[in-house]
N, C-alpha and C positions, 0 to 999 in steps of 0.2 A: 483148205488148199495148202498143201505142199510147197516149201519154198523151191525155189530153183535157180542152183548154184550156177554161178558162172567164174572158168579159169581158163587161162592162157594157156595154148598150145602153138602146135602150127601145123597148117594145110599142108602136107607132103605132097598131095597128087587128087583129084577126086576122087570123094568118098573113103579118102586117108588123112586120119589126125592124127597124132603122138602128143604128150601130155608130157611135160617137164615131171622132174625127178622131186622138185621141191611141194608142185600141187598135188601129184601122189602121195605125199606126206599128209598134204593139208586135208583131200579123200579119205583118206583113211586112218589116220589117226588123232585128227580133231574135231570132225566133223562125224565120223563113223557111217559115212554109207554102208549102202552094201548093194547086193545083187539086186537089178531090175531098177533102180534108183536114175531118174532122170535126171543130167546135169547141161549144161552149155561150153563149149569150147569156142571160145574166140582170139582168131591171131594176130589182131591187131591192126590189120590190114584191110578191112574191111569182111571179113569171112566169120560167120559164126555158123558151130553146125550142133548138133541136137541130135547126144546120145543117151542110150542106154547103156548101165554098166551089166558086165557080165559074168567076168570071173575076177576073181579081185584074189590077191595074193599078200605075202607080209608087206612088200613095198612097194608092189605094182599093181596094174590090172588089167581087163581086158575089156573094151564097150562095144558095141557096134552102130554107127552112126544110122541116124532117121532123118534127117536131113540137111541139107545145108543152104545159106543163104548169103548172099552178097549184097552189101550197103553201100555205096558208094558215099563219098565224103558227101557235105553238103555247102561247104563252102567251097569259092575257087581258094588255088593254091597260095594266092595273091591277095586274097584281102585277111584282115586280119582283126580281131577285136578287142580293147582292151579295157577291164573294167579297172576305175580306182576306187578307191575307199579313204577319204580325209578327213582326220578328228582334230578339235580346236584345242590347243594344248589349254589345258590349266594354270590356271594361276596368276 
């Protein structure tokens, strides 16, 4: 099985993502996808959606989205959690 990337964009409108300048980079020149290649776009916001790439270019490209999905948070806004970590000095 195929791994499957996931990078920040953001929702423009339904069933429109745009993909920052910097993760086209990361697409395509260290990663080397290419055409037909399934990735994940998520905006941070709770919205992730699930394309195919299409046509790809020296610094861009083109995908078309299969679907999209919304996660709502899972905690209220209002609680909050915090772990610590305490080592007993030496010596």
């Amino acid at each position: 099985m195929k791994h499957l990337f996931r990078f920040h964009g953001r929702r423009l409108a339904e069933g429109s993502w745009d993909l920052f300048d910097d993760e086209w980079h990361h697409i395509l020149k260290v990663l080397r996808l290419s055409v037909g290649d399934r990735i994940e776009i998520a905006d941070g916001e709770g919205w992730v959606c699930s394309v195919v790439l299409e046509g790809l270019q020296k610094s861009k490209g083109d995908f078309a989205v299969e679907s999209e999905l919304f996660t709502p948070k899972c905690l209220p806004a209002d609680e909050l959690t915090i772990g610590l970590g305490v080592l007993k000095p030496q010596g």
